[in-house]
matplotlib code that plots the C-alpha trace (Angstrom):
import matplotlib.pyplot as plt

x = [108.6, 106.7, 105.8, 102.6, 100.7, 100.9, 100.6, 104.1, 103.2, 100.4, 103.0, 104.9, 108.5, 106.6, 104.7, 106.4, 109.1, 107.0, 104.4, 106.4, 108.8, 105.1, 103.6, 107.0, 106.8, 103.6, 104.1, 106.7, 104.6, 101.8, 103.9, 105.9, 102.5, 100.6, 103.6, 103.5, 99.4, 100.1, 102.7, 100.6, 97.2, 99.2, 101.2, 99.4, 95.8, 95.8, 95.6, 97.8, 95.7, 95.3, 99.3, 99.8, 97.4, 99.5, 102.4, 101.3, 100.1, 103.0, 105.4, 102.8, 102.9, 100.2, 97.8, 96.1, 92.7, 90.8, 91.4, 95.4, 95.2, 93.0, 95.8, 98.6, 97.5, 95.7, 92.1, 88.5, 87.7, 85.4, 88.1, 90.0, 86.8, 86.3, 89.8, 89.5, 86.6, 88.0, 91.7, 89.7, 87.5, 90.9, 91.8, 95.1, 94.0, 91.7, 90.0, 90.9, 88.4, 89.9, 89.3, 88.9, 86.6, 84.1, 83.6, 86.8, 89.4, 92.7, 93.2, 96.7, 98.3, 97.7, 100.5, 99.0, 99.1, 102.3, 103.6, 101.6, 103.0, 106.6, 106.4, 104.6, 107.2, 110.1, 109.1, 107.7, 111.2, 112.5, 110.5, 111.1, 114.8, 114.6, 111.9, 114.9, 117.8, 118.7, 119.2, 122.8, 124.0, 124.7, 121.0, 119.4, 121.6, 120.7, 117.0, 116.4, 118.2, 116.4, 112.9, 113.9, 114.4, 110.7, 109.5, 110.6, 109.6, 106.1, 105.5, 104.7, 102.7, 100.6, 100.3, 98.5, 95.8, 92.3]
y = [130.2, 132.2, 129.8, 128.5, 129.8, 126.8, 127.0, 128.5, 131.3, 133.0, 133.2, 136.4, 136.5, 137.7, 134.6, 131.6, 129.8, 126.5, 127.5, 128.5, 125.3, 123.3, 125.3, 124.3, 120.8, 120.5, 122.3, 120.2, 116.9, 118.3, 119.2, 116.0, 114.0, 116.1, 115.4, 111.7, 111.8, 113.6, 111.1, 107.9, 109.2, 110.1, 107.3, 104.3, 105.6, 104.5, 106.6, 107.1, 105.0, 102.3, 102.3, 101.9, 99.2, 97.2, 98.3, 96.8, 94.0, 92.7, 92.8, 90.5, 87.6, 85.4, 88.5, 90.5, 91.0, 94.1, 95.2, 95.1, 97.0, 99.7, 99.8, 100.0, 102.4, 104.3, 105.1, 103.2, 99.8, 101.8, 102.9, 99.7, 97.5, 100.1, 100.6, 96.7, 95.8, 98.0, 96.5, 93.0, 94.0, 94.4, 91.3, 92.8, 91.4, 88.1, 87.5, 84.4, 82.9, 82.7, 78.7, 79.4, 83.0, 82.6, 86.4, 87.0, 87.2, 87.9, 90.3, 89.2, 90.5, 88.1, 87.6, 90.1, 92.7, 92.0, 92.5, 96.1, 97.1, 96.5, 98.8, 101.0, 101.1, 101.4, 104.5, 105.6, 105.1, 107.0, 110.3, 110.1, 110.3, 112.9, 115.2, 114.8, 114.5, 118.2, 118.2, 117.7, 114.1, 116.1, 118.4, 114.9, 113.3, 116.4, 116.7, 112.9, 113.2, 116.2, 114.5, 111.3, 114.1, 115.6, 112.1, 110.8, 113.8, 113.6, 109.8, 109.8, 112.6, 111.3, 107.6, 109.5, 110.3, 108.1]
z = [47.6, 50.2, 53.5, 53.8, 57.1, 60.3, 63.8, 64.6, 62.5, 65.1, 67.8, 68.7, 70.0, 73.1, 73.7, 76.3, 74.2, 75.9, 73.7, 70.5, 70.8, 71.3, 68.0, 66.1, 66.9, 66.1, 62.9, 61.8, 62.7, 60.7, 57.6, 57.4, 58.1, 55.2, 52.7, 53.6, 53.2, 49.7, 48.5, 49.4, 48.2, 44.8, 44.1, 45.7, 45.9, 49.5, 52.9, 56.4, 58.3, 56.1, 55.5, 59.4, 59.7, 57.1, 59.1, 61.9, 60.6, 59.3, 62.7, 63.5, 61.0, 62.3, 62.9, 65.6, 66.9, 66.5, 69.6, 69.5, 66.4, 68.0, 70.9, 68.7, 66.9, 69.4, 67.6, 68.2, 67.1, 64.9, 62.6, 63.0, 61.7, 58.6, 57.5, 57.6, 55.7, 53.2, 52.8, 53.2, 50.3, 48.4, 48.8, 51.5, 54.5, 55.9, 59.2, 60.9, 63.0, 66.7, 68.0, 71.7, 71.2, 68.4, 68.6, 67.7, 64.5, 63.7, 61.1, 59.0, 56.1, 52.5, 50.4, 47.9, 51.3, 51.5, 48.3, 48.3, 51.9, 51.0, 48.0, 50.0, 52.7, 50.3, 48.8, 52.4, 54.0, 50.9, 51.8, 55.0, 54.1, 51.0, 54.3, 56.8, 54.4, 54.7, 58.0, 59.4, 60.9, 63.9, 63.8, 63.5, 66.0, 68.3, 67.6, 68.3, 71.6, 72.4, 71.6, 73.2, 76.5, 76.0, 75.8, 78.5, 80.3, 79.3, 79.5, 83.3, 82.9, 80.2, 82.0, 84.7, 82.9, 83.5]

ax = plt.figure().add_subplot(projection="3d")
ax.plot(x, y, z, "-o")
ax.set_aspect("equal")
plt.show()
């Protein structure tokens, strides 16, 4: 099967191996995250964002505020509120009025969200393990140390930034 077009493909062996490492990460990321889009849509009817909401959610039994949801997972209140209504609509999450700020709820999984995430999260841990199963103990091993490097290398960087 001939490989679909990415990223990685538009570099040259001329170009900076920075770059072409940068390209093949990011190619990777975007292949794996496409697969794991295509497998929820098809066999829950549900989306990425909406399955890391519910992820979030329930590390954090007695709920979280908009807010710490938007922080968590790093996009605006905006999407948060939507994503929310939505999975409320469905009957997969509640707000929870806050005693002490009236402006404020906690957003918390219901037991009919929890039933839903943890199927969800089965098969989710099961593709992530069929996507990386082909790789070596010791390619994994490697590539997790290796990322763990780059991370740590670009943390301070990235904190710097206003």
């Amino acid at each position: 099967m001939p490989s679909i077009p990415d990223l990685e493909s538009r570099t040259v062996p001329a170009d900076h191996q920075d770059l072409r490492l940068w390209l093949r990460l990011l190619s990777c990321c975007n292949l794996v995250e496409g697969e794991i889009r295509g497998r929820l849509r098809a066999e829950f009817e549900t989306t990425l964002p909406r399955f890391d909401l519910m992820a979030q959610l329930l590390r954090v039994p007695g709920g979280m505020k908009m807010s710490e949801l938007s922080r968590h997972m790093m996009v605006t209140n905006g999407n948060i509120t939507g994503i929310t209504d939505q999975l409320e609509k469905e009957g997969m999450v509640e707000r929870i009025k806050v005693a002490t700020d009236r402006r404020s709820s906690l957003i918390r999984l219901t037991a009919k969200g929890k039933r839903t995430f943890k199927k969800m999260a089965k098969s989710h841990e099961q593709w992530i393990r069929a996507l990386f199963g082909g790789l070596s103990e010791n390619s994994r091993g490697a590539l997790f140390e290796a990322l763990g490097e780059l991370k740590q290398l670009a943390q301070p960087k990235l904190s710097g930034r206003p």
